[in-house]
N, C-alpha and C positions, 0 to 999 in steps of 0.2 A: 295174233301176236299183240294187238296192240291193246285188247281186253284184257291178257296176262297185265302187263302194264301197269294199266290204269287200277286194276288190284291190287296189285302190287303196293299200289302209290296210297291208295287208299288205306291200306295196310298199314303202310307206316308212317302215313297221318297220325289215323287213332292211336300209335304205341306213342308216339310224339306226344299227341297231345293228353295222353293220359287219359286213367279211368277212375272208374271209384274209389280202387283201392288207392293210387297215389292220392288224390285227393282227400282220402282218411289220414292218407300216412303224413299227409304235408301238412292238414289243419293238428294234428296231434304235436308233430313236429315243433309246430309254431308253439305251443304253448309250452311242452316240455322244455323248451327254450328258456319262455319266459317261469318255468318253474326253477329251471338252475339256478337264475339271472335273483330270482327271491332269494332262493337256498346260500346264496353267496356274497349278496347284499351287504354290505357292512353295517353293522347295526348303529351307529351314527346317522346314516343319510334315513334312517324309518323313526327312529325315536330321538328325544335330545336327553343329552350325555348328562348321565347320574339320577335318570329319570329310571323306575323299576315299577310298571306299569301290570296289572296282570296280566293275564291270556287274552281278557276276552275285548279290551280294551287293545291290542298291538295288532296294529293293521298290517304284520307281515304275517301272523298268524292266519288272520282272515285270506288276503291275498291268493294265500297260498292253499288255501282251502276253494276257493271259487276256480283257480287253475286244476286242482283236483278233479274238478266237479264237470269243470270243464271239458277237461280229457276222458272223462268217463260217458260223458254225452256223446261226442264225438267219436270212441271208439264203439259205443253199443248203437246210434241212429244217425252215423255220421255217413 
């Protein structure tokens, strides 16, 4: 009985402390975040006002291109 138990307990340690999968879904999580957080940004607090900068010079552009890239890494070797 007290083998039943102790697997038991073991058991749901590891559902507790997660596996790989949450760990993909959490680092993904974290960035999808910070991709919203881009996407919603007001475009004040990235560039200054009456500034019309192209692509490849706006750091919200890029930003949000390395959080892409990011999530892509993470979900294929993450």
């Amino acid at each position: 009985m007290n083998g039943i138990m102790a697997q038991s307990f073991i058991s749901a340690w590891l559902v507790a402390a997660g596996g790989p999968i949450e760990g993909k879904v959490a680092f993904i999580g974290v960035f999808a975040i910070l991709l919203v957080w881009l996407l919603l940004m007001p475009r004040r607090l990235v560039v200054e006002e009456g500034t019309n900068l192209p692509w490849w010079q706006n750091t919200r552009y890029w930003a949000i291109l390395i959080v892409l890239i990011e999530i892509a890494v993470y979900y294929r070797w993450g």
